[in-house]
C-alpha positions as CSV (number, residue, x, y, z in Angstrom):
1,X,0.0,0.0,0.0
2,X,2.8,2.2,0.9
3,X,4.7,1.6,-2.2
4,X,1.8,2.0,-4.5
5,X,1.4,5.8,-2.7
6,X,4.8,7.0,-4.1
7,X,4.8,5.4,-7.4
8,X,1.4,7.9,-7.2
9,X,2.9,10.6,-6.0
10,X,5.7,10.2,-8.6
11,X,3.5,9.7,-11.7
12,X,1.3,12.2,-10.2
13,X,4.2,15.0,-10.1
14,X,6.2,13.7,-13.2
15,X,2.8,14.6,-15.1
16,X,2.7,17.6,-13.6
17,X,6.0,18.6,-14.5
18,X,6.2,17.2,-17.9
19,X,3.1,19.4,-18.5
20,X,4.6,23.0,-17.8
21,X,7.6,21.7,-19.9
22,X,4.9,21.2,-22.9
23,X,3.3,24.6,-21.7
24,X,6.7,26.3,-21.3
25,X,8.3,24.9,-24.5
26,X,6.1,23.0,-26.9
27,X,7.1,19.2,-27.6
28,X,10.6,20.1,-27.0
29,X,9.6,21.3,-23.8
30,X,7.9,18.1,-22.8
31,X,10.6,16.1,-23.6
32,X,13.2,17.9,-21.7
33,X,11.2,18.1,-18.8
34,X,10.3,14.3,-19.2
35,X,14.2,13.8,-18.7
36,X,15.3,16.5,-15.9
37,X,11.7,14.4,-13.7
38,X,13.6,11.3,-14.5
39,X,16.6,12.8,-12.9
40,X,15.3,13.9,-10.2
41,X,12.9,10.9,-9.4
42,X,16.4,9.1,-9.3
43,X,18.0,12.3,-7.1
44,X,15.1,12.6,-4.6
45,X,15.4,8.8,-3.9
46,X,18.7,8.0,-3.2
47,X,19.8,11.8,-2.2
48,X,16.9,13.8,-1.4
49,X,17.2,13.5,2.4
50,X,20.8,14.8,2.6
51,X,19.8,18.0,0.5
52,X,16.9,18.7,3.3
53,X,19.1,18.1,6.2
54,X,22.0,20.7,4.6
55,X,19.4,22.8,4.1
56,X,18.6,23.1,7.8
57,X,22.3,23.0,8.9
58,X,21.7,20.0,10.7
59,X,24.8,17.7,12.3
60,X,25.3,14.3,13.2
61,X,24.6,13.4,17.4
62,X,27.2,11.4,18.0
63,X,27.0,12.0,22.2
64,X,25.3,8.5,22.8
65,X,24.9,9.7,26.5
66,X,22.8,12.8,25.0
67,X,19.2,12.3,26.6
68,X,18.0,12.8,22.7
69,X,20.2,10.1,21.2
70,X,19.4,7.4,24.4
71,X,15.3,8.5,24.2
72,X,15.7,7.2,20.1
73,X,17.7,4.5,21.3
74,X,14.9,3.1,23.3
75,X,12.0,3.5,21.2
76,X,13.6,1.9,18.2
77,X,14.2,-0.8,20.4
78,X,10.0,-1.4,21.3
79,X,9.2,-0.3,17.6
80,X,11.6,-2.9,16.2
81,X,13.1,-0.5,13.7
82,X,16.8,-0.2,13.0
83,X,18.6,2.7,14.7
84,X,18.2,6.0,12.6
85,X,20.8,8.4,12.5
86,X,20.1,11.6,14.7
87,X,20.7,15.0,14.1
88,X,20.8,18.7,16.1
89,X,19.6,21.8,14.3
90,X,20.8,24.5,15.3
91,X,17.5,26.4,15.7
92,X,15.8,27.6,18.9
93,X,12.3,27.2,17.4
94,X,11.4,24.0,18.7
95,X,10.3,21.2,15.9
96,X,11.4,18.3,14.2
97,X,11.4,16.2,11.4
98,X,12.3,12.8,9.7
99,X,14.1,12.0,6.5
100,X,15.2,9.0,4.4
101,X,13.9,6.6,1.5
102,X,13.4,3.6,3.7
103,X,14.0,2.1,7.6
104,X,17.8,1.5,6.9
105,X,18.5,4.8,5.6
106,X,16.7,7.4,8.1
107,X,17.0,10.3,10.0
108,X,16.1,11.6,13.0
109,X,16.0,15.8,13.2
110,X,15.1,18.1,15.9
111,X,16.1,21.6,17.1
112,X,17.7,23.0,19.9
113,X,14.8,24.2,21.0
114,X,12.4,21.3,21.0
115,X,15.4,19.8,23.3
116,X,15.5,23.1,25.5
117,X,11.5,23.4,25.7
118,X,9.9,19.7,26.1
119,X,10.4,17.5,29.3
120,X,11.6,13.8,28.8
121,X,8.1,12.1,28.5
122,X,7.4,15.3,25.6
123,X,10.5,14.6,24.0
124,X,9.6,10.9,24.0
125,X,6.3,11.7,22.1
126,X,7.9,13.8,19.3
127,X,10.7,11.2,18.4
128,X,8.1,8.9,18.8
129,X,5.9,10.1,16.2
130,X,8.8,11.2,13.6
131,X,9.9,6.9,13.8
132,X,6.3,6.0,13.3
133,X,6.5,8.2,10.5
134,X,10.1,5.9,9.6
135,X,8.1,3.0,10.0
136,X,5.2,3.8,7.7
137,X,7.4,4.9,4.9
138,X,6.2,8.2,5.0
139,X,9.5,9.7,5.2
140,X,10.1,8.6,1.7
141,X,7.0,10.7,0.3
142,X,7.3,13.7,1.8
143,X,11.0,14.4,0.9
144,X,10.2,13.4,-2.6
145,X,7.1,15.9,-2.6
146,X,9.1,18.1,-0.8
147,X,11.8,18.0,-3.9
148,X,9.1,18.3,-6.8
149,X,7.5,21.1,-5.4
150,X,10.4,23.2,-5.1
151,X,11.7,22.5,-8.7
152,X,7.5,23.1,-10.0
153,X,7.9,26.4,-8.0
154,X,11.2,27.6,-9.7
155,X,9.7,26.9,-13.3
156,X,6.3,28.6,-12.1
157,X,8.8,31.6,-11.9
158,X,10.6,31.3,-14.8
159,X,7.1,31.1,-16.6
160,X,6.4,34.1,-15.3
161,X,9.7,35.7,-16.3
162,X,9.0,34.4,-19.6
163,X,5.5,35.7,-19.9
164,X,6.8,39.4,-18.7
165,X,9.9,39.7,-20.8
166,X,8.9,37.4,-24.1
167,X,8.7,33.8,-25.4
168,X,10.6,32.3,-27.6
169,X,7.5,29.8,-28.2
170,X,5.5,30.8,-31.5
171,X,1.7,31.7,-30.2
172,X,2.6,31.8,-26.7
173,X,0.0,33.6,-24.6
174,X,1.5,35.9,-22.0
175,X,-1.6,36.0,-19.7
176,X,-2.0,32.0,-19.8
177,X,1.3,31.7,-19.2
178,X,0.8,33.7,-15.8
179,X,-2.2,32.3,-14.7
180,X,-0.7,28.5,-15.1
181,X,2.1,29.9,-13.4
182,X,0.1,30.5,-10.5
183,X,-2.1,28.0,-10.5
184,X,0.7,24.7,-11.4
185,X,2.5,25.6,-8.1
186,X,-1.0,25.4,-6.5
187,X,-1.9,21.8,-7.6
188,X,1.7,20.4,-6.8
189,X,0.5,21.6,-3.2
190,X,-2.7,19.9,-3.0
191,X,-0.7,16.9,-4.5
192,X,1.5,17.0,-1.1
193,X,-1.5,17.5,1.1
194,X,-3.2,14.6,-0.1
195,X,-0.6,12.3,1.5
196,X,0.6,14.7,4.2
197,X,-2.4,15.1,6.8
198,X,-4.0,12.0,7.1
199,X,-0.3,10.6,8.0
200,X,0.1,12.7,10.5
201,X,-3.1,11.2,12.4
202,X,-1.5,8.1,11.9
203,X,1.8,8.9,13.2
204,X,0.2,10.7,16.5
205,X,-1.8,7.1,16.8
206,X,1.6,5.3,16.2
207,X,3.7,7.5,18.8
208,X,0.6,6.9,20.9
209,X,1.3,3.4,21.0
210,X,4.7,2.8,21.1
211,X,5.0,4.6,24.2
212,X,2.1,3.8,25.8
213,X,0.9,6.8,26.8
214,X,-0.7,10.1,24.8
215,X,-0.4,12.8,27.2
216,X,3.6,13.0,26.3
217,X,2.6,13.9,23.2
218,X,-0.7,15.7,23.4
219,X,1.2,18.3,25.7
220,X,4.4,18.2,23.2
221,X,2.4,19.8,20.1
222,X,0.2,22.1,22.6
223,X,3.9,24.1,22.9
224,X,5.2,23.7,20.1
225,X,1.8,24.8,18.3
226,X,1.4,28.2,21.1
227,X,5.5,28.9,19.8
228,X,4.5,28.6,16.7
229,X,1.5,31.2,16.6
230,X,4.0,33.8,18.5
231,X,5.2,34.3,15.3
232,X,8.2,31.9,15.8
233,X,9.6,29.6,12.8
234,X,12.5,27.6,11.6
235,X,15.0,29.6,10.4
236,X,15.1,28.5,6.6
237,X,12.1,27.2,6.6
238,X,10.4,26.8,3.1
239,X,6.8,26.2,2.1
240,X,8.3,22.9,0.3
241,X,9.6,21.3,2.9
242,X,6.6,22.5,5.7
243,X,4.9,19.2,5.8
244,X,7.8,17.3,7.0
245,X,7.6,18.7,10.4
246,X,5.8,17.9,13.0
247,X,4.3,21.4,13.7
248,X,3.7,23.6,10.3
249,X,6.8,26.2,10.8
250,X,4.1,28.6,9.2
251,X,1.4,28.1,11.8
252,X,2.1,31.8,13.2
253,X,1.0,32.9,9.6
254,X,-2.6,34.1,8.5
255,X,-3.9,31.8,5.8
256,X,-6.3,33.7,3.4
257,X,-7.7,30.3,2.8
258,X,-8.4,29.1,6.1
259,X,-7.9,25.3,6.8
260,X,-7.9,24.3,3.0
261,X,-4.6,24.5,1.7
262,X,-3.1,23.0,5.0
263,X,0.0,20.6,5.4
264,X,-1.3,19.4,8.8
265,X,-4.6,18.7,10.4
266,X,-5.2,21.4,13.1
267,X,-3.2,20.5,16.2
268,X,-6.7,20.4,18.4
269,X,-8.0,18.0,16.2
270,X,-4.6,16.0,16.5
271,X,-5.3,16.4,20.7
272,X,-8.4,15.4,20.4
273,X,-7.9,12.0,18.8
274,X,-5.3,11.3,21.2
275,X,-7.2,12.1,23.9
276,X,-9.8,9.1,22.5
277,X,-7.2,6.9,22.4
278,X,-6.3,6.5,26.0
279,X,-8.9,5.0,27.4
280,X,-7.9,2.2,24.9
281,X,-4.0,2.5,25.8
């Protein structure tokens, strides 16, 4: 099941992308787009999750005494997962994320912050739900969305660029070129969000019970969400790469769409269904 979501999410974005190469350039266009998706289908598999983890200046843990590297340790251990690698950002906003194409190659991130902020049994509940995310395979999807949309949002600009300043394309329309270079951006986004929230239900549920306890948790994202809204956020932090957190680094900001464009369910929804899971923990 999980396999057959990223081969979707791949078709889904190489379509995408091969269609404002045909909009863009013609045929010609097409085809060369065609070839640069290939590439990077191959790029955001094996290499994808290095490129995020630059891009947030994270570094290797390699204190195995450090409280964040022993609280991993453990819950690998009861979730039967081989031992990610774990990282420090060094960021006081706290949040945290995982990263790799499968159990043997993942990664563990989290700030400075979200080690400064959240107790032990907190801190338990966020790694907690980034492994369930390791364990689903979610990881995998979400860096690969992560990569499409941010190359669909660089051509969305060069469209634009193009329309402003001239085509080279016979027949091009200026003002179509615009509006798909507003809108293409747009659908690669709902594409994301269609595999982004309901996962992070699941990973809750799965941090839920592979410590044995919700509260840890429920009281981790009720922080990290009331940072968050104080106008706080990751320093780096891109739209692309929002849904990989476990708290939207954009959650401070007004959305003139309300809920609909999301990355995450809202985090009193998230409570919520924990809270109806205890009494079956």
């Amino acid at each position: 099941m999980e396999q057959a979501k990223t081969v979707f999410l791949l078709t889904s974005l190489t379509v995408l992308f091969v269609f404002i190469g045909f909009s863009f350039g013609g045929t010609t266009g097409m085809l060369i787009a065609f070839l640069i998706a290939g590439g990077m289908n191959f790029y955001a598999y094996y290499y994808s999750d290095q490129q995020v983890l630059k891009h947030y200046d994270a570094t290797p843990l390699e204190d195995k005494r450090h409280p964040v590297y022993q609280i991993t340790q453990k819950l690998v251990q009861k979730a039967g997962l081989p031992m990610p690698k774990v990282y420090l950002i060094p960021d006081h906003t706290p949040n945290a994320f995982a990263t790799g194409r499968n159990h043997e190659n993942a990664a563990v991130a989290v700030t400075m912050g979200l080690y400064e902020m959240l107790n032990e049994k907190e801190l338990e509940g966020v790694i907690a739900h980034e492994l369930s995310h390791i364990k689903h395979y979610d990881i995998l999807v979400g860096t690969i969305a992560a990569v499409f949309a941010g190359a669909i949002a660089m051509i969305a600009n060069m469209m634009q660029f193009g329309a402003m300043f001239g085509s080279n394309r016979q027949n091009s329309n200026p003002i179509m070129m615009i509006l798909m270079a507003l809108l293409l951006p747009l659908a690669a986004s709902i594409i994301q969000m269609t595999v982004s929230r309901s996962r992070e239900f699941m990973a809750d549920e799965g941090a839920a019970r592979m410590t044995g306890d919700a509260s840890g948790l429920q009281s981790a994202l009720s922080k990290l969400e009331n940072y968050a809204r104080n106008g706080h956020q990751v320093h780096n932090a891109t739209e692309q790469t929002a849904h990989m957190f476990i708290i939207n680094p954009f959650s401070g900001l007004k959305s003139t769409f309300g809920g609909l464009f999301r990355t995450h369910p809202t985090t009193e929804d998230r409570i919520a269904r924990l809270e109806e899971l205890k009494s079956e923990l």
